[in-house]
C-alpha positions as CSV (number, residue, x, y, z in Angstrom):
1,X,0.0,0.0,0.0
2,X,1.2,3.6,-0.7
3,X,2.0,5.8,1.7
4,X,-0.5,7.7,3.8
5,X,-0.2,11.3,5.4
6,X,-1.6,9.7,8.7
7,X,1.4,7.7,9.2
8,X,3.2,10.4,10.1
9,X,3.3,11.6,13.8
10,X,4.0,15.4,13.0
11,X,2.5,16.9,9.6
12,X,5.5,18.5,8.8
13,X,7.5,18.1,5.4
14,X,10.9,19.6,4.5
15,X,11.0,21.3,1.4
16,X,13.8,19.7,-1.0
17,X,16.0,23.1,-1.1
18,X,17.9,21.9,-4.2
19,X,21.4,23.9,-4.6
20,X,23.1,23.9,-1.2
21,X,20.5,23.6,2.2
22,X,18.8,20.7,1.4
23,X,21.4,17.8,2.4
24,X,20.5,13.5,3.2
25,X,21.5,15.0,6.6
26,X,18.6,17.7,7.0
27,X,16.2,15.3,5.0
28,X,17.2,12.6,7.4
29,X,16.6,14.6,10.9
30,X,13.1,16.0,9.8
31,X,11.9,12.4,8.6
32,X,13.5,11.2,12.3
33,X,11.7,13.8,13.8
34,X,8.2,12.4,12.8
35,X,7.6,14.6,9.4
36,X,9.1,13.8,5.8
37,X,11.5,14.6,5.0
38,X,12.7,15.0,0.9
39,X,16.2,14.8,-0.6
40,X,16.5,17.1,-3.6
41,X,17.0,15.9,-6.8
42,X,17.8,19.0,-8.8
43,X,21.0,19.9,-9.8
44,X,22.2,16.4,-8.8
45,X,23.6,14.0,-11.4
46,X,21.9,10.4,-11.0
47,X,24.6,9.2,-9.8
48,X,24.5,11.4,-7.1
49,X,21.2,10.5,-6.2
50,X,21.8,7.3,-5.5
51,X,24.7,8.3,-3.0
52,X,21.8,11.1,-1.5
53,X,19.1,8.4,-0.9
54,X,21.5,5.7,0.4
55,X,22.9,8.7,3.1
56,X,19.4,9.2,3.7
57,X,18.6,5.4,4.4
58,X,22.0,4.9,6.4
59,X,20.2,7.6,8.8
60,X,17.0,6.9,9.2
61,X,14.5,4.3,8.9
62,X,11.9,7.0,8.7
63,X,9.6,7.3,5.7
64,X,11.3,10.1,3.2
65,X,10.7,11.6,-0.4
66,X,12.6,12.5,-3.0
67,X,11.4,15.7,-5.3
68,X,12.9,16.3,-9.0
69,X,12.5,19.1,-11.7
70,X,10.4,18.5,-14.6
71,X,11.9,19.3,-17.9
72,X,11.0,22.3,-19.6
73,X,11.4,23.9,-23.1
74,X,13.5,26.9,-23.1
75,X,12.1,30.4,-23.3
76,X,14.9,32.3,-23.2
77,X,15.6,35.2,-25.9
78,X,18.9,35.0,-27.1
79,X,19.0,38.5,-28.4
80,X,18.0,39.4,-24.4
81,X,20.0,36.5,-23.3
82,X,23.3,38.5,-25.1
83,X,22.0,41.6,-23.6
84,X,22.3,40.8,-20.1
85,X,25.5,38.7,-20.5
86,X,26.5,42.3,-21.5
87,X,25.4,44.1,-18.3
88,X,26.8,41.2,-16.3
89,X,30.4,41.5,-17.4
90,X,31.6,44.2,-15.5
91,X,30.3,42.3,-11.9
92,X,32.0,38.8,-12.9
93,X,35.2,41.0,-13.9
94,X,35.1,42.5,-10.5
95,X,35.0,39.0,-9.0
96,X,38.0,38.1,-11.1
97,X,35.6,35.1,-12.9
98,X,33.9,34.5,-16.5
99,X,30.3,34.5,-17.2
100,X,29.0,30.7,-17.4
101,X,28.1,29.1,-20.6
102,X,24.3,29.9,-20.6
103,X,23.5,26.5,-21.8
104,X,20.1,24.5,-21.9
105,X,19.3,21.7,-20.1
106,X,20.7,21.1,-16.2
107,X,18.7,18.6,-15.1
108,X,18.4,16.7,-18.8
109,X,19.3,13.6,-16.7
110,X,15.2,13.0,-16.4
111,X,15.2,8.9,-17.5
112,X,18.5,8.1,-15.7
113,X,16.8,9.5,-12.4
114,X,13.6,8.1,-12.9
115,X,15.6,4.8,-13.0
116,X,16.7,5.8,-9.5
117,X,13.4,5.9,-8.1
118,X,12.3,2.9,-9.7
119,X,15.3,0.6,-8.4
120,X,15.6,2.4,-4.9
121,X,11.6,3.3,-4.3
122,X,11.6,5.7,-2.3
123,X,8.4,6.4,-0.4
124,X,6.9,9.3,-2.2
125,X,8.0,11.2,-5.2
126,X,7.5,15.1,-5.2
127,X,7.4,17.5,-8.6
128,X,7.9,20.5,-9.1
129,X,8.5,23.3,-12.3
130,X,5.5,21.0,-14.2
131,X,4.0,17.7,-13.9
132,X,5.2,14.0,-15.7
133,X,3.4,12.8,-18.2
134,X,0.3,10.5,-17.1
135,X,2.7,7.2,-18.4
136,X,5.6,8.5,-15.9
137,X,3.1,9.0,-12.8
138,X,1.1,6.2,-13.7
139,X,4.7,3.7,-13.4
140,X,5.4,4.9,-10.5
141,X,2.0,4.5,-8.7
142,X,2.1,1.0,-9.6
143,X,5.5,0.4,-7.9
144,X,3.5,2.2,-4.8
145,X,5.3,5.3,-4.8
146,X,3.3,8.2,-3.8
147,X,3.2,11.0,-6.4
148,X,3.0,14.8,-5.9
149,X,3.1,17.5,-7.9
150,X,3.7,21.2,-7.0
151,X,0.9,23.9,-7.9
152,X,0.8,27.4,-7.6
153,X,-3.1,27.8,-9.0
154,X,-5.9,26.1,-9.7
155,X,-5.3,25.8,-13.3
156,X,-2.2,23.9,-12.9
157,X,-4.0,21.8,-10.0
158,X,-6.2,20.8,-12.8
159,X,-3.5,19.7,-15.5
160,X,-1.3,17.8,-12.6
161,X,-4.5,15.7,-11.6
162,X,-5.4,14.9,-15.2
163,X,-2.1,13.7,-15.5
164,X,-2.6,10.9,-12.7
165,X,-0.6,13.3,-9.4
166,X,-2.3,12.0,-6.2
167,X,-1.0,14.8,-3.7
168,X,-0.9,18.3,-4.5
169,X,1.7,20.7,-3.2
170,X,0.3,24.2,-3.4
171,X,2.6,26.5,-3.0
172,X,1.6,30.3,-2.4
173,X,3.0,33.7,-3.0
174,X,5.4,34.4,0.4
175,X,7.5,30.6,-0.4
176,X,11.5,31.0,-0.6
177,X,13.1,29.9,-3.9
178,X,11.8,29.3,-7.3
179,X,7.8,29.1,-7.8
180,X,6.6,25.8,-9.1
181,X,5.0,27.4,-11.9
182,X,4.2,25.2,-14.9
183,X,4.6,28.5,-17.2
184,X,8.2,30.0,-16.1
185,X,7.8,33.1,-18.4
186,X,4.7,34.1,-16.8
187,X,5.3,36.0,-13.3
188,X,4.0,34.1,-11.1
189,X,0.4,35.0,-9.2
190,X,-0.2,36.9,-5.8
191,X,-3.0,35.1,-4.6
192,X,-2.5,34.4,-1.3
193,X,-2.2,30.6,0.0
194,X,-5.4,30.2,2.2
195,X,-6.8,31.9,-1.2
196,X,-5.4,29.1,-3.3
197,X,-5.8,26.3,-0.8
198,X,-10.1,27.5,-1.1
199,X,-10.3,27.5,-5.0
200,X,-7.8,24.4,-5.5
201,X,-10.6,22.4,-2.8
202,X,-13.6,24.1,-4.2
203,X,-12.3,23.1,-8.1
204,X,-11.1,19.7,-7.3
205,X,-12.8,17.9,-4.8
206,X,-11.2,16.2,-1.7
207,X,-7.5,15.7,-3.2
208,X,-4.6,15.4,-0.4
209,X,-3.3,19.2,-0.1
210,X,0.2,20.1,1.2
211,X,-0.1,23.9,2.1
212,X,3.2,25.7,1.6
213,X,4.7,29.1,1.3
214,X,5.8,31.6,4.1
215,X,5.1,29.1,6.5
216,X,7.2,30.2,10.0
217,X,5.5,29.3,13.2
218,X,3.1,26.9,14.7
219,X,0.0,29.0,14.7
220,X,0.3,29.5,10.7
221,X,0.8,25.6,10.6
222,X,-2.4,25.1,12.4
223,X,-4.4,27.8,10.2
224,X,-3.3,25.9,6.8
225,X,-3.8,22.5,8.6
226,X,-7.3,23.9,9.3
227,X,-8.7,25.0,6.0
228,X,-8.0,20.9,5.2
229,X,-4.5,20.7,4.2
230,X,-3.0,17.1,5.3
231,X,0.1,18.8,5.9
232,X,2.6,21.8,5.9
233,X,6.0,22.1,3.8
234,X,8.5,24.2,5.4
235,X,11.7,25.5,4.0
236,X,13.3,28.8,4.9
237,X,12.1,27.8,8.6
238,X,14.8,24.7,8.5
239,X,17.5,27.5,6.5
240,X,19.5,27.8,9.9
241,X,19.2,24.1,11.2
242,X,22.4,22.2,11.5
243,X,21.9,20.1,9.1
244,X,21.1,22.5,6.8
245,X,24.0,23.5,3.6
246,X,23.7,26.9,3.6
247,X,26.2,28.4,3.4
248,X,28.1,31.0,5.6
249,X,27.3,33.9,3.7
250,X,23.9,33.2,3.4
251,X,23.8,32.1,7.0
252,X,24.8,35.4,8.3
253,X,22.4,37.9,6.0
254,X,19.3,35.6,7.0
255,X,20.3,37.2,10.5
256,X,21.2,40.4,9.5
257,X,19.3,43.6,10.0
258,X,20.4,45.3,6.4
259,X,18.2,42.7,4.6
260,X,15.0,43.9,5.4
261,X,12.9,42.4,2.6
262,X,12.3,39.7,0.5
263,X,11.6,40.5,-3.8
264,X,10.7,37.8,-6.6
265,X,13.3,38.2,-9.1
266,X,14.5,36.4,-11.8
267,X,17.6,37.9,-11.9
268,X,19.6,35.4,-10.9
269,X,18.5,32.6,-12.6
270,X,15.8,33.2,-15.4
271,X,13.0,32.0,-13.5
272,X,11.1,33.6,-10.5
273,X,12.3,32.8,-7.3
274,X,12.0,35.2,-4.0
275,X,14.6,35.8,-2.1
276,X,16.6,38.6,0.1
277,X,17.0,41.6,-1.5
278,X,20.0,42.9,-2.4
279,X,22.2,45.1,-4.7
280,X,22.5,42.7,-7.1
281,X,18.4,41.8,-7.2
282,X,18.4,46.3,-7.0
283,X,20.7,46.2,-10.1
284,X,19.4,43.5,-12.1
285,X,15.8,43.0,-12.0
286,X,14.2,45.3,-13.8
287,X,16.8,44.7,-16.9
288,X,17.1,40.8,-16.6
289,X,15.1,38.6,-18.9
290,X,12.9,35.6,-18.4
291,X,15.3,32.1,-19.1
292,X,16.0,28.7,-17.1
293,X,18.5,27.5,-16.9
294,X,20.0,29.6,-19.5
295,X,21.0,32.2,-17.2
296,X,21.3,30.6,-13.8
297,X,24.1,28.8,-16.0
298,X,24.9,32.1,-16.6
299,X,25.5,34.2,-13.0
300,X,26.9,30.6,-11.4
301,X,30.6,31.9,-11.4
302,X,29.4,35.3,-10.2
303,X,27.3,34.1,-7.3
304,X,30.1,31.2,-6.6
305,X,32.4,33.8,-6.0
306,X,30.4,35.8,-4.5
307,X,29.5,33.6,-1.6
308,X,33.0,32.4,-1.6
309,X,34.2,35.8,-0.8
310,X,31.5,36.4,1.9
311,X,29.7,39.1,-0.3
312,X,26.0,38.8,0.2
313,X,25.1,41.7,-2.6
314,X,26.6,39.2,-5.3
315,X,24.4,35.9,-4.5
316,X,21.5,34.5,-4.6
317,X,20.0,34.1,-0.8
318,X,16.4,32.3,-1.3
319,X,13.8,33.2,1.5
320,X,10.4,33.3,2.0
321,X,8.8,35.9,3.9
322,X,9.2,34.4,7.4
323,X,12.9,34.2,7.4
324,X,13.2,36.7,10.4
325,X,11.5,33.4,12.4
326,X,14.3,31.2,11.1
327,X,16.5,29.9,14.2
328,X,19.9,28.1,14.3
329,X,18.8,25.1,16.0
330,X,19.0,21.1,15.2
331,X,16.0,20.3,12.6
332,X,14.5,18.0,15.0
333,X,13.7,21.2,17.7
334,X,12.4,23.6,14.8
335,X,10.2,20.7,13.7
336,X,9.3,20.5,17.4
337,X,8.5,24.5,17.5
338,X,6.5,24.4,14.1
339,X,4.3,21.4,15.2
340,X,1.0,22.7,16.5
C-alpha cells in the first residue's frame, strides 16, 4: 500500500531546497523527527542521487521523499539572453571570474533519475516546475510510490491531476526559492495561499493538499492545517538548522538587519524565485530577462564567488517571507517548535 499522510506523527514536510540547504543530513533529521523529510534531486547527477538516498537510508529508517524538476522547453531570448551577458560582465570582472556558458538543459538527466526511483523506491516522489506525463506517474503509482506534484493555481492543480498526481503541493506567493509554476515566463500569481488552498478544494474535490509558502511558526501551521491541508511544507524555517548546507554567507544575511525584505526576481536565474533583497536583485531586475536555466548557468561563477568571498550583494539568498523566524537550531527542535 502507498504511503498515507496519517502515518506520520507530525504533519511536517521539509521542502527539497535543491542547490546547497537541502542535504541527506537535513532530510534525514526532519523524517527522524516524525515529518518527511525530501532529498532534492535538482542539480544532482543520477549518480549522485543514488549516494543522497542511500545517506538518507544509512540515517534513518523513517519514511522520506525524494522531489525532481520536470523538464522544460526553453524560453529564453537569445537576443536578451546576449544583452544581459553584456550588463553582467563588468560584476564577474570585479569578481575576477567569466560569465557561465548559458547552456540549456541542467537537469536533462530525467530517465536516468527516474531509473533511481524505480530501483531504490523511495516512499513518495515530489514534482515541481510542471508535472510528468500521465505514463511517468502512472509507473510509479504502480511500484506504490506516492506521487506529488507542485501547484501554484488552480489551473495547474487541474493539469497535474489529469495527468494521474495523487497529492498536491500548493505553494503560495510568500515561499523561498523558485515558484513551481508550470509556465516560467509568466510572473507568477499573488493570490495568497489560504486563497489558493479554497479555489484548488472548491475546483477539485477532496484531493490530499500540502499547504506551503511563508510558513514560520506553529499558529500559521495550524491555520493551513485547518482549512483541510494534510500537511505543511517548510523550508526557509529549516534554512538555519544544523543540518542545513547553507552556506556562511547566506547564513549570516538571514540574521542580518540590512536585509529587510524579500523580492521575486528572476535575476539570478531566469525563473522567479523570492529571495533577500540585495544590490544585485536592485541592479538587475528590472533589466534581466525571463530564461531557465539559460541564465542561472549564466551568473553561477558570479554568485560562486560571490558567496565564496562572503559578499552577500553578489548571491542569490532564497527566502520566504518568514525568514526573520528562522533559528539556528537542530531540525529536530524547529520541527518540534513548528508542530501545532
Amino acid at each position: 500500500m502507498a504511503f498515507s499522510f496519517s502515518e506520520l506523527t507530525v504533519p511536517l514536510l521539509g521542502a527539497p531546497m535543491a542547490g546547497g540547504p537541502g542535504t541527506p543530513a537535513l532530510a534525514a533529521a526532519v523524517s527522524q523527527a516524525g515529518g518527511l523529510g525530501f532529498v532534492a534531486g535538482g542539480y544532482r547527477t543520477a549518480d549522485q542521487l543514488v549516494d543522497d538516498i542511500a545517506a538518507v537510508r544509512a540515517a534513518t529508517s523513517a519514511p522520506f521523499g525524494v522531489n525532481l524538476f520536470v523538464p522544460q522547453p526553453s524560453y529564453v531570448d537569445v537576443v536578451l539572453l546576449d544583452e544581459y551577458a553584456d550588463l553582467l560582465d563588468p560584476l564577474a570582472e570585479h569578481y575576477g571570474v567569466e560569465l557561465g556558458e548559458p547552456r540549456f538543459g541542467d537537469d536533462d538527466c530525467w530517465a536516468e533519475k527516474l531509473e533511481v526511483i524505480a530501483d531504490l523506491r523511495p516512499t513518495v516522489v515530489s514534482f515541481t516546475f510542471g508535472t510528468p506525463s500521465p505514463d511517468d506517474l502512472e509507473s510509479l503509482r504502480a511500484m506504490r510510490i506516492l506521487t506529488m506534484v507542485t501547484v501554484t493555481s488552480a489551473y495547474e492543480a487541474g493539469v497535474a491531476l489529469g495527468h494521474g498526481a495523487e497529492v498536491l503541493v500548493v505553494q503560495g506567493p510568500k515561499a523561498g526559492g523558485h515558484r513551481g509554476t508550470f509556465a516560467p515566463d509568466v510572473r507568477p500569481g499573488e493570490d495568497s495561499l489560504e486563497d489558493l488552498l479554497a479555489e484548488i478544494r472548491h475546483a477539485h474535490g477532496h484531493v490530499p493538499l500540502v499547504a506551503a509558502g511563508g510558513l514560520s511558526s506553529a499558529a500559521e501551521v495550524a491555520g493551513v492545517l485547518g482549512r483541510g491541508a494534510v500537511a505543511a511544507q517548510v523550508g526557509t524555517a529549516l534554512l538555519l538548522a544544523d543540518e542545513a548546507g547553507t552556506n556562511p554567507t547566506y547564513r549570516a544575511a538571514l540574521t542580518n538587519p540590512e536585509f529587510a525584505n524579500t523580492t521575486v526576481t528572476c535575476a539570478f536565474s531566469g525563473r522567479y524565485a523570492r529571495g533577500l533583497e540585495n544590490d544585485f536583485t536592485r541592479r538587475y531586475e528590472a533589466v534581466a530577462p525571463v530564461g531557465y536555466p539559460e541564465i542561472n548557468h549564466l551568473t553561477a561563477p558570479i554568485r560562486a564567488a560571490a558567496a565564496f568571498h562572503e559578499d552577500p550583494h553578489g548571491t542569490n539568498m532564497w527566502a520566504g517571507t518568514g525568514y526573520r523566524n528562522a533559528r539556528a537550531a537542530a531540525a529536530a527542535d524547529i520541527i518540534d517548535s513548528l508542530t501545532p
